[in-house]
C-alpha positions in Angstrom: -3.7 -25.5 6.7 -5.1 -26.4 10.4 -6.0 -23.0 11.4 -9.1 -21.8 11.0 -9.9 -18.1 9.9 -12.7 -15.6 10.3 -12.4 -13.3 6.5 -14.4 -10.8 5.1 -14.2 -9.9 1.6 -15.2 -6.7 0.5 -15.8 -6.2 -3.6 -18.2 -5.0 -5.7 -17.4 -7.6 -8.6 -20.0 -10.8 -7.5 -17.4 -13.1 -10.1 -14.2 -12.6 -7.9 -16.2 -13.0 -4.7 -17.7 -15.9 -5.9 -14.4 -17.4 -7.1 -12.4 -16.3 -4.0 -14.7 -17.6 -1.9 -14.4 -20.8 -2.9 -10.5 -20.7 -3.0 -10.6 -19.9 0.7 -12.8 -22.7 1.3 -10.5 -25.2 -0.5 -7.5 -23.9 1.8 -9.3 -25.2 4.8 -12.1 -24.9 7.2 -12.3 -21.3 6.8 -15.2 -19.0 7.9 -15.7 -16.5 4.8 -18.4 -13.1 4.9 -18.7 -11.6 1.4 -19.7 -7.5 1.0 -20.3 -6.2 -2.3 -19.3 -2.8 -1.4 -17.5 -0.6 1.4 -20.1 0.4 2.8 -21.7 -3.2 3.3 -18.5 -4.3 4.8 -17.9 -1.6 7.3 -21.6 -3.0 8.4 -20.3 -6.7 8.5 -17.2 -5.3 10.6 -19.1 -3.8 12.8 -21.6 -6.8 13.7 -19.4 -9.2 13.3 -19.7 -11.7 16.6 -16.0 -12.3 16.2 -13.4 -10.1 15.0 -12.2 -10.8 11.7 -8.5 -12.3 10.7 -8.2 -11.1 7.7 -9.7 -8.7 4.7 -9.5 -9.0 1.2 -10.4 -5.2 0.1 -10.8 -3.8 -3.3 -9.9 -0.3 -3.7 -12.3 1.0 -6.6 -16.1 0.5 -5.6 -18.8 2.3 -5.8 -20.5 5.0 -2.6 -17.3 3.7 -0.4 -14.2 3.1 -1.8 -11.1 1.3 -0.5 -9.8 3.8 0.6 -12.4 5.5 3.0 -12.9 1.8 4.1 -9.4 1.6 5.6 -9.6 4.7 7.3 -13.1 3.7 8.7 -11.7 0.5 10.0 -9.1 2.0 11.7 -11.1 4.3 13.6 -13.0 1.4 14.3 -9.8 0.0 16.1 -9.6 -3.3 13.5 -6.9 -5.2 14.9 -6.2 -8.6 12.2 -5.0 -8.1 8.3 -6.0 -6.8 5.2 -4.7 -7.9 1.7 -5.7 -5.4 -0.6 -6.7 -7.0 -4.3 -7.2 -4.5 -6.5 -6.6 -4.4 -10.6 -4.9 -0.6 -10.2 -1.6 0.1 -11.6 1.3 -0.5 -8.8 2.2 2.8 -7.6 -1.8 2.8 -6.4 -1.4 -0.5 -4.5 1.3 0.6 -3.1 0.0 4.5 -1.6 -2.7 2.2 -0.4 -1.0 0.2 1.1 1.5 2.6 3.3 -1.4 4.8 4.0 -3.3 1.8 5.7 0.2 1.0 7.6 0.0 5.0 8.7 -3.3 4.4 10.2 -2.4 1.3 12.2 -4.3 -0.9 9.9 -1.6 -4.0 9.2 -1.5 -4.6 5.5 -0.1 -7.8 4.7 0.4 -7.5 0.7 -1.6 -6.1 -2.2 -2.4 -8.8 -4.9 -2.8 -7.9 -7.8 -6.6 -9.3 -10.3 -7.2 -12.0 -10.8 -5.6 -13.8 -7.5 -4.0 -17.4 -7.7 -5.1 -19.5 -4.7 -0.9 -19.5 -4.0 -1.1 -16.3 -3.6 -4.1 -16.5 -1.3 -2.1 -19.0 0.9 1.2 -17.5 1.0 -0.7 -14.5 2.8 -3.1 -16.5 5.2 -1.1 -18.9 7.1 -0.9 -20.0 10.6 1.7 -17.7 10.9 -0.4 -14.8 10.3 -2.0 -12.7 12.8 -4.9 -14.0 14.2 -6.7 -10.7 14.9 -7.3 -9.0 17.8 -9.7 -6.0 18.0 -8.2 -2.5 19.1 -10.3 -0.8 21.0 -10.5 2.8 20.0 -9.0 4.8 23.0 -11.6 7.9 23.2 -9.8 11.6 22.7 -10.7 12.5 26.0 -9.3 9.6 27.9 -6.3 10.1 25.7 -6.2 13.9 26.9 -7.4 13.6 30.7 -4.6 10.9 31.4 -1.1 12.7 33.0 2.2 10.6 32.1 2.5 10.4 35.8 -0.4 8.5 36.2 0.9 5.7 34.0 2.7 2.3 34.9 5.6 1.4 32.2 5.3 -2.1 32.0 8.1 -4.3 30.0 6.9 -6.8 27.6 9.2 -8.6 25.6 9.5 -9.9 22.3 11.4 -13.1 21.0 14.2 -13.0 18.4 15.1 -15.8 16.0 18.0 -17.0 14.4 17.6 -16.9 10.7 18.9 -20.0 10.3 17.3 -23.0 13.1 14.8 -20.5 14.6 16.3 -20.9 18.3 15.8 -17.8 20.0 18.8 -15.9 20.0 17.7 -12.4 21.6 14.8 -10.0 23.4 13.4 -7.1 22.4 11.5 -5.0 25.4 8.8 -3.7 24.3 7.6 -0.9 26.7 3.6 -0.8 27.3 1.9 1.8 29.4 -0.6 0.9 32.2 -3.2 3.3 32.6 -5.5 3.3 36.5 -8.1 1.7 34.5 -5.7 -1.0 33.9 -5.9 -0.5 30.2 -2.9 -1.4 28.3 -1.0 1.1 25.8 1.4 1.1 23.2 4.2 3.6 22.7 2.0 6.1 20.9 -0.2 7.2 23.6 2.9 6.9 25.8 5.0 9.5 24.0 2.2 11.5 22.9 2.0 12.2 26.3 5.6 13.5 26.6 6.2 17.3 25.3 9.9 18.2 27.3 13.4 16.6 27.1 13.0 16.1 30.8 10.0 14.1 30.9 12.0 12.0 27.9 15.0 11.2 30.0 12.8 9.9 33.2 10.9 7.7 31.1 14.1 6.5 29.4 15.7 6.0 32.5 12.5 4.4 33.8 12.2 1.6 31.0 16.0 0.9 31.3 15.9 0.4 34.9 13.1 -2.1 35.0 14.4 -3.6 31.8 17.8 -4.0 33.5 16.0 -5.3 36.8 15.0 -8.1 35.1 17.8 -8.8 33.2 19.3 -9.2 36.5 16.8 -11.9 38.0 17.2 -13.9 34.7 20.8 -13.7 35.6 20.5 -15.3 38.5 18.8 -18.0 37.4 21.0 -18.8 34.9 18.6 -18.2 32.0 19.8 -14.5 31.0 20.1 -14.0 27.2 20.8 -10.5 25.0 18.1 -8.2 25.7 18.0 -4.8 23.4 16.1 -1.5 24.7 14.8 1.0 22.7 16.9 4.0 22.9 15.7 7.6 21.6 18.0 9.4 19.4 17.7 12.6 21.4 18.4 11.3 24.4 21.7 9.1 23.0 23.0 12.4 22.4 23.1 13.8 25.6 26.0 12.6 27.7 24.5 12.6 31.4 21.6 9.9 29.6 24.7 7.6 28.1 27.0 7.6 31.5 23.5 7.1 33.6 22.5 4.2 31.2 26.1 2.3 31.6 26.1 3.0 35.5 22.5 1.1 35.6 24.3 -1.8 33.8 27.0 -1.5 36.0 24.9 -1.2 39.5 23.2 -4.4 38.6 26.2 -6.5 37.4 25.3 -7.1 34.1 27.8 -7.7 31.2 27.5 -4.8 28.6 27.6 -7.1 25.4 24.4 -8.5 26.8 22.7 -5.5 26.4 21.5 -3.7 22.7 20.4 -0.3 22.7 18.0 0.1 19.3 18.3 3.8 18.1 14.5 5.2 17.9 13.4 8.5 16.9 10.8 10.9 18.1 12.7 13.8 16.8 15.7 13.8 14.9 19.0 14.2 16.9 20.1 18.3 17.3 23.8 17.5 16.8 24.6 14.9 14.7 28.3 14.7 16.4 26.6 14.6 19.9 24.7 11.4 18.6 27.7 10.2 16.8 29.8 11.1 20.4 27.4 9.3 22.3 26.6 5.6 20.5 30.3 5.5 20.7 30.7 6.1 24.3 28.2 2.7 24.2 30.4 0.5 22.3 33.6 1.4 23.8 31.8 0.6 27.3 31.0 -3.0 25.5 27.3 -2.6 24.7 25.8 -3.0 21.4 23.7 -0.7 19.8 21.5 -1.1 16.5 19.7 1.1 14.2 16.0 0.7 14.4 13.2 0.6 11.6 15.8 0.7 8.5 14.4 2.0 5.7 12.1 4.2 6.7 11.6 7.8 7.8 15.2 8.9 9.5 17.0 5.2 10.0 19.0 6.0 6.7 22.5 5.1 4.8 24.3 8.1 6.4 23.0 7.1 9.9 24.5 3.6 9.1 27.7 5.1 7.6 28.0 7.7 10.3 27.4 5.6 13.4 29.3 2.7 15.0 26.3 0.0 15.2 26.1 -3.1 15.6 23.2 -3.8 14.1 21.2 -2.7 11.6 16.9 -3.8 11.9 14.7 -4.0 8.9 11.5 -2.4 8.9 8.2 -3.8 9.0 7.1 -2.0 6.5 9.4 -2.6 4.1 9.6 -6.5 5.1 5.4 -7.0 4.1 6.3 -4.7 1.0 9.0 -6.7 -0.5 6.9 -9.7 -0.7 5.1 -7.7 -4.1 7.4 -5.4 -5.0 10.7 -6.1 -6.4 12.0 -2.6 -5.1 11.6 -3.7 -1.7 13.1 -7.0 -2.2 15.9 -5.3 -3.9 16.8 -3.5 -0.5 16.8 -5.7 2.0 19.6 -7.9 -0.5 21.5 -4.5 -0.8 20.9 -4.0 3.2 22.1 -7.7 3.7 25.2 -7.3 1.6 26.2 -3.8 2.9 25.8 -5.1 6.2 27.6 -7.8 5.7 30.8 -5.3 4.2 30.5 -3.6 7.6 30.5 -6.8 10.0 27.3 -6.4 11.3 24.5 -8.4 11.6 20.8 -7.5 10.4 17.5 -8.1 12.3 14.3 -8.2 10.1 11.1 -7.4 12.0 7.3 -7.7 11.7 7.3 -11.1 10.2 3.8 -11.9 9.9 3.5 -14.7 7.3 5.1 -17.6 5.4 6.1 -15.6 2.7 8.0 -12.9 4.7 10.0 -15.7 6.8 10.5 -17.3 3.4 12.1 -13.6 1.7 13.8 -12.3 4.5 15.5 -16.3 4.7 16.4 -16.0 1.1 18.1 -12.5 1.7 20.2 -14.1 4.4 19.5 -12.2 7.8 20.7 -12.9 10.6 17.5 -13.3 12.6 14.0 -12.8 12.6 10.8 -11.1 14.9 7.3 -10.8 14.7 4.2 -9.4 16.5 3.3 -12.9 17.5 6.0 -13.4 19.9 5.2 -10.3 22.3 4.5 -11.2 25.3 4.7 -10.1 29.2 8.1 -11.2 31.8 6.2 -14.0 33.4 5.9 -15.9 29.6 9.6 -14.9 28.6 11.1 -16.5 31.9 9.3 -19.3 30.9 10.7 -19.6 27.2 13.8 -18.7 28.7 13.8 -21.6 31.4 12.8 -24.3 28.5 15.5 -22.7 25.9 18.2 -22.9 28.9 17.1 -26.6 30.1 17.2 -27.6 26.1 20.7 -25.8 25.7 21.9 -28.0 28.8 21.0 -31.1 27.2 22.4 -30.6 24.5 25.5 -29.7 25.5 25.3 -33.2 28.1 
């Protein structure tokens, strides 16, 4: 490894921080900080001059458990990756786990006692998140901010083909800019959003600005498939679908280069209008794919119903099915069913060797990650080297 780390290990057994410790240190150049309890780590996380990478957290210790330390770090806006290593039965690991994930802490696996130094090194890799500390945005900023007042600014994320890892697709990934110039994800964007009205402007919004510069790679030369997230309740309402084909249409674009990704904020009122209106897409050429498979309403009958060309694994279930073999086990039915229905599956949030290493194994199609978000000005740039490599290879 050539990358070096900043880790804190919380556990209240001085044998496995001792002996993890010096696994760490054998991996590479690492910089380790060792708290024998939660509520000595939450101190270290806190005056830390750097933000920690990664966290190695036991669940059962005494005054503050693993638990109460997730949820503390969170509100604390920790930004890089725990592993939790913990000698509780599976089902534990694995509520731990998804309630970290809830709180926007980014669990990367749960190992179980005692941990091999492979197992260490599978998780902590240069492909893993180097960590980046989330401010906590105050209540009352949250509340005295209007969704007028914010600027929807694309960012875009890289896809990869499974197979040579040549980028084969964007993601736009909208961010909100507040007057502060603070940048926002999606969740203080559509907390801010309480009518169907306000849902269709900022729909339209994000598709026109996505599309604009869709158009500018096009002219270029450089322009490649670019999917936009699409809300369920708003693919069912007709007026949405024709304005979305007519922005495509307005700005010469070819409909197969574009993927709508199915989202939900609320589940579709009309299952036929949805159904009606994802098939008003395809017939028009575009693609459409069902986002964050496998969990919350992305389900079978979704898949079955619906005429998509794509089908995306979640993160979620992509960092579980590294330790548990139910996990694993879906993504190889997912990859097999999709392959029955001709279409082609996308697994997302790959964080570290061993995900790319699974999800490769299972056969998807391609690949993306948190790493490779960036803003336009970087993506024309990929673009513009993947284009001039394309042309000489072809010459």
């Amino acid at each position: 490894m050539n990358q070096t780390a900043n880790i804190l290990l919380v556990d209240d057994d001085p044998i496995f921080l001792a002996v993890t410790e010096a696994m760490i240190g054998a991996l590479g150049a690492h910089r380790v900080t060792t708290a024998a309890n939660g509520d000595e780590g939450l101190k270290a996380l806190v005056e830390c001059a750097e933000p920690f990478d990664f966290i190695f957290l036991d669940l059962n210790m005494p005054r503050m458990d693993g638990l109460a330390f997730l949820r503390s770090a969170a509100n604390l806006g920790f930004g890089g990756g725990v592993i939790i290593s913990s000698g509780e039965v599976q089902s534990v690991l694995r509520s731990a786990r998804l309630m970290g994930e809830m709180l926007g802490i980014r669990v990367l696996g749960a190992l179980n006692k005692p941990v091999t130094a492979s197992a260490i090194a599978a998780l902590i890799t240069p492909r893993s998140p180097v960590a980046r500390h989330r401010e906590p945005t105050p209540q009352n900023a949250v509340s005295s901010c209007t969704l007028d007042m914010l600027e929807l600014v694309p960012f875009y994320q890289t896809q990869h083909d499974a197979r040579d890892g040549t980028i084969c697709g964007l993601e736009a990934l909208i961010r909100a800019k507040d007057p502060d110039g603070q940048i926002h994800g999606p969740a203080k964007l559509f907390s801010l959003i309480h009518a169907h009205p306000e849902l269709v402007r900022t729909t339209m919004t994000i598709a026109s600005k996505v599309m604009d510069d869709m158009k500018a790679w096009q002219t270029e030369g450089i322009l490649c498939r670019t999917a936009v997230n699409l809300d369920a309740s708003t693919a069912e309402d007709p007026s949405v679908v024709s304005a979305l084909i007519e922005l495509a249409r307005e700005r010469g674009l070819r409909p197969e280069l574009i993927c709508f990704e199915l989202t939900e904020t609320a589940l579709p009122k009309d299952m036929t209008r949805l159904m009606e209106g994802l098939a008003r897409l395809r017939i028009a050429g575009f693609e459409v794919s069902l986002d964050d498979y496998g969990t919350g309403g992305s389900n079978f009958e979704l898949l079955r119903l619906c005429p998509f060309t794509e089908v995306k694994l979640d993160g979620a279930v992509v960092r579980a099915a590294v330790t548990e073999s139910v996990s694993s086990r879906f993504i190889g039915s997912t990859v097999a069913t999709a392959r029955e229905m001709g279409i082609r599956v996308v697994a997302e949030g790959i964080e570290t060797e061993a995900q790319l290493d699974l999800v490769c194994r299972a056969e998807v199609d391609a690949i993306q990650g948190y790493l490779f978000s960036m803003p336009v000005a970087d993506i024309r740039r990929l673009l513009q080297e993947r284009h001039g490599h394309d042309a000489r290879r072809a010459g």
